[in-house]
PyMOL Python script that loads the backbone (N, CA, C, O; Angstrom):
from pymol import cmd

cmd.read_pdbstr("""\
ATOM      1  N   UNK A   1      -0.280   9.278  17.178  1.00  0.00           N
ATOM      2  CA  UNK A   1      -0.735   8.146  17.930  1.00  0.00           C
ATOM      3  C   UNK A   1      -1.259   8.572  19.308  1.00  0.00           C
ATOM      4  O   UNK A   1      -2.122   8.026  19.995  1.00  0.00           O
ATOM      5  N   UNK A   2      -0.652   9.500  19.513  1.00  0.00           N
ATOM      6  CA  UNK A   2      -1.128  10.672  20.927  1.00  0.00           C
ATOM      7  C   UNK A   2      -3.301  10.409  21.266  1.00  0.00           C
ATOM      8  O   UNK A   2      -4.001  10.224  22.262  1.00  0.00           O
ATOM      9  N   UNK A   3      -3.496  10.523  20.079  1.00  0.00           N
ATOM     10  CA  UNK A   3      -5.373  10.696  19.892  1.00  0.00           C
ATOM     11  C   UNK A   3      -5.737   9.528  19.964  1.00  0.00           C
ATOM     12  O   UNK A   3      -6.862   9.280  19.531  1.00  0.00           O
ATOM     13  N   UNK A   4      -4.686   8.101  20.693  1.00  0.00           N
ATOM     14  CA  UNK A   4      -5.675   7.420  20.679  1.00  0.00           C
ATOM     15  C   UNK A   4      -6.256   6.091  20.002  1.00  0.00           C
ATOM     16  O   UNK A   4      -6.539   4.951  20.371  1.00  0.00           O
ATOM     17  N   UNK A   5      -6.293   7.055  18.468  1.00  0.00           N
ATOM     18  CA  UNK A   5      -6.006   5.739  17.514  1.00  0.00           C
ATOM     19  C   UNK A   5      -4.400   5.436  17.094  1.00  0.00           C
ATOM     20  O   UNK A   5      -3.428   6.179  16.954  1.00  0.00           O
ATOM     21  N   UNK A   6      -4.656   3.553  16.920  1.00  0.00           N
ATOM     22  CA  UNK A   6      -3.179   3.550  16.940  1.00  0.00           C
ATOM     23  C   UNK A   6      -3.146   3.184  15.444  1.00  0.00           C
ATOM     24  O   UNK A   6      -2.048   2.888  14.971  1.00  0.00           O
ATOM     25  N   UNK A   7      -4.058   3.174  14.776  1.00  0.00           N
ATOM     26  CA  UNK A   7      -3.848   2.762  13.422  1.00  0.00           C
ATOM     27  C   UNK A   7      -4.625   3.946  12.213  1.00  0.00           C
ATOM     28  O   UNK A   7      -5.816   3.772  11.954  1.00  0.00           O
ATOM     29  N   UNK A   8      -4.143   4.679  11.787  1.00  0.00           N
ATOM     30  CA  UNK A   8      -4.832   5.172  10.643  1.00  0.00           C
ATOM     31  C   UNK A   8      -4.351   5.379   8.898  1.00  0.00           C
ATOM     32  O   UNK A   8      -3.163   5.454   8.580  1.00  0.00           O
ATOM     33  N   UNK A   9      -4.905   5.415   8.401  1.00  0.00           N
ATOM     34  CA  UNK A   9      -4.339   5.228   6.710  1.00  0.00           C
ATOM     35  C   UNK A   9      -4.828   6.299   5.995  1.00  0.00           C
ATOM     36  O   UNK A   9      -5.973   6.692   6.219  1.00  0.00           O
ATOM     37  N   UNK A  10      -4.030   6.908   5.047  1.00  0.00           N
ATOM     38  CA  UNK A  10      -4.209   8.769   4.452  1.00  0.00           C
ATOM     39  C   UNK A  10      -3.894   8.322   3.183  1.00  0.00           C
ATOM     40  O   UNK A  10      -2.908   7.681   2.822  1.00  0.00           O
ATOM     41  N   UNK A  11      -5.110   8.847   2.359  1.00  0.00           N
ATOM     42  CA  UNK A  11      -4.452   8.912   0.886  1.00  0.00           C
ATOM     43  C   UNK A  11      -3.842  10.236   0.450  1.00  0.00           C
ATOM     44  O   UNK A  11      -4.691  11.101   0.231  1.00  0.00           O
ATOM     45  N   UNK A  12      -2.682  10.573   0.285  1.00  0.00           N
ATOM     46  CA  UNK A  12      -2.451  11.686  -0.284  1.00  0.00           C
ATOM     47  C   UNK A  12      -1.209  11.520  -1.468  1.00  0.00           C
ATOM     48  O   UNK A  12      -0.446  10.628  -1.838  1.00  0.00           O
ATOM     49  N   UNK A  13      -1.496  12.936  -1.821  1.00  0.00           N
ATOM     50  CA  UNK A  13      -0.755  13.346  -3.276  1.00  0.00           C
ATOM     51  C   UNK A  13       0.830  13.466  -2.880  1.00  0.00           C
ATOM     52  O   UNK A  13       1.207  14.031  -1.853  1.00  0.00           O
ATOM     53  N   UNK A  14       1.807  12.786  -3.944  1.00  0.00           N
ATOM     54  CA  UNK A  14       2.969  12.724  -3.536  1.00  0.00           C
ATOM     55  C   UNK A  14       3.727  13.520  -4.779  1.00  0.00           C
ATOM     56  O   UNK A  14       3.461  13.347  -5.968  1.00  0.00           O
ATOM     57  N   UNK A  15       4.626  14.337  -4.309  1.00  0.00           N
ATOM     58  CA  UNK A  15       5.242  15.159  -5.652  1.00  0.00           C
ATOM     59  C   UNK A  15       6.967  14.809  -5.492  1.00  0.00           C
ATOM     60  O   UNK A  15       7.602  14.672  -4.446  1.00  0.00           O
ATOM     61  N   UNK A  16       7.299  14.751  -6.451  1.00  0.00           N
ATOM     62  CA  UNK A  16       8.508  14.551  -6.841  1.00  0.00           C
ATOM     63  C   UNK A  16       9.562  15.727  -7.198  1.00  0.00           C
ATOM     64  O   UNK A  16       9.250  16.212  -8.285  1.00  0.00           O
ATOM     65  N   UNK A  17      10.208  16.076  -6.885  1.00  0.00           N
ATOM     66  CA  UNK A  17      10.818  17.144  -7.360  1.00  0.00           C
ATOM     67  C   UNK A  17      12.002  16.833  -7.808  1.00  0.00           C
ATOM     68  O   UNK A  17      13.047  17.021  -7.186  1.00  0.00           O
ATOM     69  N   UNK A  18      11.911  16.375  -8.833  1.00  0.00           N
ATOM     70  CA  UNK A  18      12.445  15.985 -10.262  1.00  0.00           C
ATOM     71  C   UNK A  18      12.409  16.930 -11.656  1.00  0.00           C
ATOM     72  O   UNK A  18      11.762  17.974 -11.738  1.00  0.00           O
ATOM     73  N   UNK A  19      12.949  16.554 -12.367  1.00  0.00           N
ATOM     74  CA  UNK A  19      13.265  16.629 -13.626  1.00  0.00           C
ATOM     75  C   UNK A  19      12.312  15.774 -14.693  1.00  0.00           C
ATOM     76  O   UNK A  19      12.982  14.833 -15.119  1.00  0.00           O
ATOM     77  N   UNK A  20      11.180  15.784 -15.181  1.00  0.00           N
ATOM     78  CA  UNK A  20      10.509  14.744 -15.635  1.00  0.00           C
ATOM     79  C   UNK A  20      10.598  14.388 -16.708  1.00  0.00           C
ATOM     80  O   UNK A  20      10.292  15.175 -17.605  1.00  0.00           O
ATOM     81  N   UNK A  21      11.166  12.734 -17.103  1.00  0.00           N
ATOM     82  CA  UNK A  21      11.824  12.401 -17.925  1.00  0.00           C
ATOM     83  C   UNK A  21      11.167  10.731 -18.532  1.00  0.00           C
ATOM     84  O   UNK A  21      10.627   9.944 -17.754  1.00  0.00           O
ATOM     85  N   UNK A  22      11.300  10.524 -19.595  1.00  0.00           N
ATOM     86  CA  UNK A  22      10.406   9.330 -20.278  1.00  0.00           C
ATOM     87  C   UNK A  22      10.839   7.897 -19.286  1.00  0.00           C
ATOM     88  O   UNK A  22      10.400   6.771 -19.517  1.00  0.00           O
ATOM     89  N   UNK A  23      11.780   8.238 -18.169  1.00  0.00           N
ATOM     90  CA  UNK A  23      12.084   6.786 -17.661  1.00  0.00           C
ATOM     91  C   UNK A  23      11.714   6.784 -16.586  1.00  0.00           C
ATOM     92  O   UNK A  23      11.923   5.738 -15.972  1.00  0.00           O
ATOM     93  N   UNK A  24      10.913   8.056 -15.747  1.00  0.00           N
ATOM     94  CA  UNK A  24      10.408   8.318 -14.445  1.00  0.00           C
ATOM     95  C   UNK A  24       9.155   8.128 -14.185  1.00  0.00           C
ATOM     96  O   UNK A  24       8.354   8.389 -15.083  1.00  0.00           O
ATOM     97  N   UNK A  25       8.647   7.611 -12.858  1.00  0.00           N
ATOM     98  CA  UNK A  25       7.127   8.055 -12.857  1.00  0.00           C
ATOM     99  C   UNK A  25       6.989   9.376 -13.181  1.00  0.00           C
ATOM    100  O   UNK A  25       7.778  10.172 -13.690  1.00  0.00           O
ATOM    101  N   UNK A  26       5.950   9.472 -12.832  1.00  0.00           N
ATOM    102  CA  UNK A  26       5.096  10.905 -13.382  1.00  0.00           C
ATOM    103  C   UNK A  26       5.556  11.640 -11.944  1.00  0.00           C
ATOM    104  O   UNK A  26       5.846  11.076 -10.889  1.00  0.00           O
ATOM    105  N   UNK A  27       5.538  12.723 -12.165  1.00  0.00           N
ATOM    106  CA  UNK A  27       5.905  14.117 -10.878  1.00  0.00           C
ATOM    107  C   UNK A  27       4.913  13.847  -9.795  1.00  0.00           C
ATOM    108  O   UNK A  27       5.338  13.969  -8.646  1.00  0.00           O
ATOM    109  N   UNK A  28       3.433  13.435  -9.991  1.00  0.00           N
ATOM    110  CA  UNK A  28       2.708  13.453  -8.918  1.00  0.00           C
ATOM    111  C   UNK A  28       2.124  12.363  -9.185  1.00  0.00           C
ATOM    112  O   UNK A  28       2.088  11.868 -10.311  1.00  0.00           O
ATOM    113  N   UNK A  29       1.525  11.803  -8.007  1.00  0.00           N
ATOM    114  CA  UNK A  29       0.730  10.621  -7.879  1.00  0.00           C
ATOM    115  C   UNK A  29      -0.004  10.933  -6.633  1.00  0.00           C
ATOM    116  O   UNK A  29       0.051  12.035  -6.087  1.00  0.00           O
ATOM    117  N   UNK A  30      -0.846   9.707  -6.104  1.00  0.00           N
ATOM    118  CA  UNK A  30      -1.280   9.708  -4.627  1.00  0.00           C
ATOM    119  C   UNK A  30      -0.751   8.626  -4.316  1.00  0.00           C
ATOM    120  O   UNK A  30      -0.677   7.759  -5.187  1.00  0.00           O
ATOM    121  N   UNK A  31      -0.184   8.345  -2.860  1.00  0.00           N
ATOM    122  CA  UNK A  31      -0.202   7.041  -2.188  1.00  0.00           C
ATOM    123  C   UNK A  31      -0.565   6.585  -0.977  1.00  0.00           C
ATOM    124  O   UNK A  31      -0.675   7.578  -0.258  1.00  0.00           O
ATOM    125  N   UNK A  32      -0.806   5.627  -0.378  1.00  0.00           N
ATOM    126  CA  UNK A  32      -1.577   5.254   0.373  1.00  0.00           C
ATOM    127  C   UNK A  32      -0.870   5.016   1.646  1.00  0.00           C
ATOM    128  O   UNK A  32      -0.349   3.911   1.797  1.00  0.00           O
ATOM    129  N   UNK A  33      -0.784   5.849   2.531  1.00  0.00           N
ATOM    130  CA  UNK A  33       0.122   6.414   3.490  1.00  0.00           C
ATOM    131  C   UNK A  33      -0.572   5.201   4.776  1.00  0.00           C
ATOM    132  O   UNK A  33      -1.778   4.967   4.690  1.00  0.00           O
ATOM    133  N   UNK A  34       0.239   4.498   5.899  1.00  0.00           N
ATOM    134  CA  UNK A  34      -0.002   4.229   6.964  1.00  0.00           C
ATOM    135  C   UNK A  34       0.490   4.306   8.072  1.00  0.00           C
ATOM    136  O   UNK A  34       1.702   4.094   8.095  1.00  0.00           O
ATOM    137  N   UNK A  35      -0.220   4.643   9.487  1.00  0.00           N
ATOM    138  CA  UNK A  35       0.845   4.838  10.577  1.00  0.00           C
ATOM    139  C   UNK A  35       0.170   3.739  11.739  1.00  0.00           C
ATOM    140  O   UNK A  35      -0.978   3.723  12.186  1.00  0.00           O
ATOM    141  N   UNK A  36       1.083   3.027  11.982  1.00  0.00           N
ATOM    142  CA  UNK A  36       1.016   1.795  12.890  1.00  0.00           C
ATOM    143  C   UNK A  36       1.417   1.911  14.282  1.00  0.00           C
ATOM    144  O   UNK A  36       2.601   2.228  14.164  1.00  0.00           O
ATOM    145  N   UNK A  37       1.170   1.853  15.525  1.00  0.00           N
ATOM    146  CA  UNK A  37       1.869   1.701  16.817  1.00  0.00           C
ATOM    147  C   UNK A  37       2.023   0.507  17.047  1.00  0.00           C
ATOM    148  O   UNK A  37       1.086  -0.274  16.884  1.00  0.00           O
ATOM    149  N   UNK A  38       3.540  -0.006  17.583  1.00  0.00           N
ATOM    150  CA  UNK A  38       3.957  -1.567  18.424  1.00  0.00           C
ATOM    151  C   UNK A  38       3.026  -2.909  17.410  1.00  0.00           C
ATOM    152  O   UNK A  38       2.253  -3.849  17.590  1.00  0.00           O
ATOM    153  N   UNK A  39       3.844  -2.098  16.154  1.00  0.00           N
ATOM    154  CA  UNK A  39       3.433  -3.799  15.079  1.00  0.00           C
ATOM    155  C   UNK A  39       4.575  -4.666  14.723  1.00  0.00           C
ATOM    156  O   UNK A  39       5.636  -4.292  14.222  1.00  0.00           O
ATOM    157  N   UNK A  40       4.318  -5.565  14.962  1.00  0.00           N
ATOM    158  CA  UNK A  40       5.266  -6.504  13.894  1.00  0.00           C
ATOM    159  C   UNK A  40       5.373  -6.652  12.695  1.00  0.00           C
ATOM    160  O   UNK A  40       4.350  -6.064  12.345  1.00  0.00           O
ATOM    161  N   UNK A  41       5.968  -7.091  11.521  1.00  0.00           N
ATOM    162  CA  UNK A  41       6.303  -7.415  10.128  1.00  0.00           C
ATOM    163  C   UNK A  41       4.602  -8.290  10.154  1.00  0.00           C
ATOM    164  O   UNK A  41       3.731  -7.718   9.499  1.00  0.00           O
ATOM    165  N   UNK A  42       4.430  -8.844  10.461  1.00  0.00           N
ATOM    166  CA  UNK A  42       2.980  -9.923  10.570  1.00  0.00           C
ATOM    167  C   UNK A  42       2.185  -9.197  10.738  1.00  0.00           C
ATOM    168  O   UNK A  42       1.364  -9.558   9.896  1.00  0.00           O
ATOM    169  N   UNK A  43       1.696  -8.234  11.315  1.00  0.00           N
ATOM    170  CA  UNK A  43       0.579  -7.126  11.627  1.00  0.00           C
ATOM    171  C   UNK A  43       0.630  -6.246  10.453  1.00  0.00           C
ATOM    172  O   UNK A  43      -0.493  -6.269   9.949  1.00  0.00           O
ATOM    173  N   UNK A  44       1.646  -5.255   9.589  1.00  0.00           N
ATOM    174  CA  UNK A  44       1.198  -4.815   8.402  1.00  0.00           C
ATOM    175  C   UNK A  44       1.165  -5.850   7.592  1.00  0.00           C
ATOM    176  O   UNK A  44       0.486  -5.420   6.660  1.00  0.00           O
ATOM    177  N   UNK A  45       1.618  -7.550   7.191  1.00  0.00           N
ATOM    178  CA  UNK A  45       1.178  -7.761   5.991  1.00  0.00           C
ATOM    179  C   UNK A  45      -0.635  -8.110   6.558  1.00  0.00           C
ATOM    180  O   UNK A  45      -1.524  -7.707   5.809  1.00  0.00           O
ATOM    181  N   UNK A  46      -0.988  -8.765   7.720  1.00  0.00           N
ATOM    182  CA  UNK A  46      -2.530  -8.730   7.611  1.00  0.00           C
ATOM    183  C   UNK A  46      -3.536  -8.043   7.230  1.00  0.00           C
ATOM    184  O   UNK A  46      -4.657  -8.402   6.872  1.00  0.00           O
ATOM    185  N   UNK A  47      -2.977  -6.835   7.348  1.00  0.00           N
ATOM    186  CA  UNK A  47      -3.565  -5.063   7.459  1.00  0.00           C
ATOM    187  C   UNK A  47      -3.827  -4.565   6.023  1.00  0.00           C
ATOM    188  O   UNK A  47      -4.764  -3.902   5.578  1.00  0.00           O
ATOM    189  N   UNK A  48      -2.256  -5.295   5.166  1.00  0.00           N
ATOM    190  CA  UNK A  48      -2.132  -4.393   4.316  1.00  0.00           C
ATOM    191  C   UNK A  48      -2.856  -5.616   2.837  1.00  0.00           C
ATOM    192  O   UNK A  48      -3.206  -5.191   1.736  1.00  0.00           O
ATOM    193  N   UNK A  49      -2.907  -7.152   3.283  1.00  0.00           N
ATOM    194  CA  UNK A  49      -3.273  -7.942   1.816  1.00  0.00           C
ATOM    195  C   UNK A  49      -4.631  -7.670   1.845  1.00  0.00           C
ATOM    196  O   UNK A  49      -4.926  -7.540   0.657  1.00  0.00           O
ATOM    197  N   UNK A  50      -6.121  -7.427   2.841  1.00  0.00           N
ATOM    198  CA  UNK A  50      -7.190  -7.829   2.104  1.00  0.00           C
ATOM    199  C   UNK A  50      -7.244  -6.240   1.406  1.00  0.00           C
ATOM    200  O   UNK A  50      -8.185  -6.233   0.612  1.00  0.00           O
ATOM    201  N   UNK A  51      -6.664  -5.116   1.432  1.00  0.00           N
ATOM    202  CA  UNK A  51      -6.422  -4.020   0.917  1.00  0.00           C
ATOM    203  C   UNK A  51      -5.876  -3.908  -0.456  1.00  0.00           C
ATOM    204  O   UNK A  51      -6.392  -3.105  -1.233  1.00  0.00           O
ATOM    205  N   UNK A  52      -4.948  -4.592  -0.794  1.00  0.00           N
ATOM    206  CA  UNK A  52      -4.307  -4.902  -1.607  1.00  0.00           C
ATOM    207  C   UNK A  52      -5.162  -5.523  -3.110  1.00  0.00           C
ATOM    208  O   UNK A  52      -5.381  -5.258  -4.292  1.00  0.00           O
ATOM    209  N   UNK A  53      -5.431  -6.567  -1.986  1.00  0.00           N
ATOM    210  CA  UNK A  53      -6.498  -7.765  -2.319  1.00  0.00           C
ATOM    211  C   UNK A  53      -7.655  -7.198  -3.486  1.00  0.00           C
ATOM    212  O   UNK A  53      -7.874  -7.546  -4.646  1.00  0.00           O
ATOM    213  N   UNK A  54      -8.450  -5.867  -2.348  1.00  0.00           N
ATOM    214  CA  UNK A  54      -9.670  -4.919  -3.114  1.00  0.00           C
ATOM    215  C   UNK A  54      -9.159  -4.399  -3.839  1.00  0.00           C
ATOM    216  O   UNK A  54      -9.797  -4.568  -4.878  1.00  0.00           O
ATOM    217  N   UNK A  55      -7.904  -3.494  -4.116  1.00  0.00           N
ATOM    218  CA  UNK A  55      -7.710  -3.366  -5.180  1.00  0.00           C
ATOM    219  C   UNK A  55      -7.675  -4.175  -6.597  1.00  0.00           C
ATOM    220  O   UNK A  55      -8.482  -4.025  -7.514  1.00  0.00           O
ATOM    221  N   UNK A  56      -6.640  -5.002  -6.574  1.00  0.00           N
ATOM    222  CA  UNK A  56      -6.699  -6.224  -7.428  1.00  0.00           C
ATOM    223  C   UNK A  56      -8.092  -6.526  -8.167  1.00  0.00           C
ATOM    224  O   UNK A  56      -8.182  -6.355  -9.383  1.00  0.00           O
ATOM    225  N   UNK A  57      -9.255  -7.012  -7.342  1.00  0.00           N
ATOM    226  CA  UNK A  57     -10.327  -7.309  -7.494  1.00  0.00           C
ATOM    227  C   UNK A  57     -10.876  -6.319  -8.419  1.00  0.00           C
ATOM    228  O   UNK A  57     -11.164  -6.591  -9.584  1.00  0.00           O
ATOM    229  N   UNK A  58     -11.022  -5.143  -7.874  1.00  0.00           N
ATOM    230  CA  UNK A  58     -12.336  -4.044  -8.355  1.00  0.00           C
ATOM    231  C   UNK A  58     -11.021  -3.556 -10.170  1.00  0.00           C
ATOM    232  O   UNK A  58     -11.302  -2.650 -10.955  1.00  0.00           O
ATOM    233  N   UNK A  59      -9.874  -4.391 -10.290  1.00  0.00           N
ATOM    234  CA  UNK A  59      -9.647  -3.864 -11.522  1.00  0.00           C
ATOM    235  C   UNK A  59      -9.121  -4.777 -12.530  1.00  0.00           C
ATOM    236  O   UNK A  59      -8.698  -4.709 -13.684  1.00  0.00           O
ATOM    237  N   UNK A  60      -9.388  -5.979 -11.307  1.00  0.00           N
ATOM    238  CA  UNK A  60      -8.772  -7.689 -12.831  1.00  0.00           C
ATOM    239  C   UNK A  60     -10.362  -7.746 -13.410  1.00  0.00           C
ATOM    240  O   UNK A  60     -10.840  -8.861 -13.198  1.00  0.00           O
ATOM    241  N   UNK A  61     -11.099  -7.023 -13.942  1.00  0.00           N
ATOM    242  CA  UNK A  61     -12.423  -7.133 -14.695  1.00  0.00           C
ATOM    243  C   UNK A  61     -12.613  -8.380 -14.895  1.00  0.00           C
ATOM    244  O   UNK A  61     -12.750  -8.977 -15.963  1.00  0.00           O
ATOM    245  N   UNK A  62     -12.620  -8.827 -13.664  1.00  0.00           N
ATOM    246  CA  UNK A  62     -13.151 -10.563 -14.122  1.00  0.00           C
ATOM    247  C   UNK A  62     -12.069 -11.615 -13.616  1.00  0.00           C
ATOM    248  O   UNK A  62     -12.479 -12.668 -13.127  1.00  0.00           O
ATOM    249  N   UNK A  63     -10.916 -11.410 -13.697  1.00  0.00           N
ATOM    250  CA  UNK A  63      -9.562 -12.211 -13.834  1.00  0.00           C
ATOM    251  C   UNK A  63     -10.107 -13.026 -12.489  1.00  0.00           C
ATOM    252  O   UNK A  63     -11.040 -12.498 -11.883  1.00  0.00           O
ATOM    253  N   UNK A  64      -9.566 -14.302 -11.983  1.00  0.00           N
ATOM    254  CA  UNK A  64      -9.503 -14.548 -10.602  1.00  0.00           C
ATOM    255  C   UNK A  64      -8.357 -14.107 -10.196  1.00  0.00           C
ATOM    256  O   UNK A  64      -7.307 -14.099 -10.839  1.00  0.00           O
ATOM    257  N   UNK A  65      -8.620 -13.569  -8.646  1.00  0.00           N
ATOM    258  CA  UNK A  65      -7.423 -12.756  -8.194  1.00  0.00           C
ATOM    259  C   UNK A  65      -7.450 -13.709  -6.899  1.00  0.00           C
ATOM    260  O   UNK A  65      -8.523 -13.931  -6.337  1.00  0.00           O
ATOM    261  N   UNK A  66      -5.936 -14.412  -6.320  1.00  0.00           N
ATOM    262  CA  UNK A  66      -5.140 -15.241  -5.421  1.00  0.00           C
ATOM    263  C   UNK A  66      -5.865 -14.447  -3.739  1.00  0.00           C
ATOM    264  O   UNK A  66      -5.725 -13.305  -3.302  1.00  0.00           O
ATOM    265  N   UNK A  67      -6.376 -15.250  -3.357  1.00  0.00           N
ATOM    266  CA  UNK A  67      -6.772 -14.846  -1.961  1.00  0.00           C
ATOM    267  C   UNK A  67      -6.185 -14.669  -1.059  1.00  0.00           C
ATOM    268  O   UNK A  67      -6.588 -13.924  -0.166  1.00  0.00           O
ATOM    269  N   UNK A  68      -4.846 -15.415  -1.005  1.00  0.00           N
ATOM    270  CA  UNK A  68      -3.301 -15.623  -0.334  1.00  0.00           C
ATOM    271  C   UNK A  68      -2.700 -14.722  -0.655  1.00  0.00           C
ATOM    272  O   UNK A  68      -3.356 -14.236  -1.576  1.00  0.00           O
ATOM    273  N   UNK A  69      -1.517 -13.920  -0.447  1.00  0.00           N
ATOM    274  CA  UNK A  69      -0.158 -13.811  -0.781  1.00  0.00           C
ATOM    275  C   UNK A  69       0.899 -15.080  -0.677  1.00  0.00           C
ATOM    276  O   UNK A  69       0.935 -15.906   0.235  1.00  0.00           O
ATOM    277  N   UNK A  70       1.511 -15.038  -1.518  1.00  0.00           N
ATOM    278  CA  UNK A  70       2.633 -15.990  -1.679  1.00  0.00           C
ATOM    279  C   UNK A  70       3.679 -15.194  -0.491  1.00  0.00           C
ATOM    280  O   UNK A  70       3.949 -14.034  -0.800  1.00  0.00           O
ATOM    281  N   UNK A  71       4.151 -15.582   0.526  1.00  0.00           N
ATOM    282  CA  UNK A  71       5.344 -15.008   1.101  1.00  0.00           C
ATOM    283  C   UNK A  71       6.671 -15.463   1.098  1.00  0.00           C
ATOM    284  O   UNK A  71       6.997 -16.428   1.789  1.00  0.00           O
ATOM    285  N   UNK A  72       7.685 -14.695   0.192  1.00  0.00           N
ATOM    286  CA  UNK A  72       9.003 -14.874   0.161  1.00  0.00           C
ATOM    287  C   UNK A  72      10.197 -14.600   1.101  1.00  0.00           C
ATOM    288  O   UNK A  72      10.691 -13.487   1.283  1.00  0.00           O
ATOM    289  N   UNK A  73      10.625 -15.836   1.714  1.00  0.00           N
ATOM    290  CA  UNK A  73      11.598 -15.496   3.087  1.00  0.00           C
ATOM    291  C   UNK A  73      12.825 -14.730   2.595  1.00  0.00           C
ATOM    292  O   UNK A  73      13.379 -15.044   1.542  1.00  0.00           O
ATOM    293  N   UNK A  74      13.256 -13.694   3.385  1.00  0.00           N
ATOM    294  CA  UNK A  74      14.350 -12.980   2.604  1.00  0.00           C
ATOM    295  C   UNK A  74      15.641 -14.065   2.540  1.00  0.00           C
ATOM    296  O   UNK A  74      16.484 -13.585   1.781  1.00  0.00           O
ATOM    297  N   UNK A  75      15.940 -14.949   2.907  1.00  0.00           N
ATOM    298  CA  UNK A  75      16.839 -15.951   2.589  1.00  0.00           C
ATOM    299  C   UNK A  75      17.278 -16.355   1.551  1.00  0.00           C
ATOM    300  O   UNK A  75      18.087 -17.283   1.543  1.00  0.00           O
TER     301      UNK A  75
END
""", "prot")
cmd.dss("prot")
cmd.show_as("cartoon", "prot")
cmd.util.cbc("prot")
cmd.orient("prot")
């Protein structure tokens, strides 16, 4: 956060060092890494649904996909 920007997002490869077994994910994947300065719970979900969102979209081949998130109070 030193450089400046206070927000950036990294896709990288995540490995597991496991035992790989028919009830596990797979050993490697990528995931979609983020680093935030002085956010609230309200600042990553804004950040993180129309993201979410594009995903959804570019792979319900058609489906309509919810423009909202539904948000569940932990209560």
């Amino acid at each position: 956060m030193m450089s400046g920007f206070d927000t950036y997002f990294q896709i990288a490869p995540c490995f597991r060092d496991e035992d790989p077994r028919a009830d596990r994910l797979p050993g490697e994947f990528y995931q979609l890494e983020l680093e935030m300065s002085f956010v609230e719970q309200e600042d990553i979900l804004q950040t993180m649904e129309p993201v979410m969102r594009g995903v959804f979209e570019d792979f319900a081949e058609g489906k309509p996909v919810s423009q909202t998130f539904r948000r569940i109070p932990h209560d």
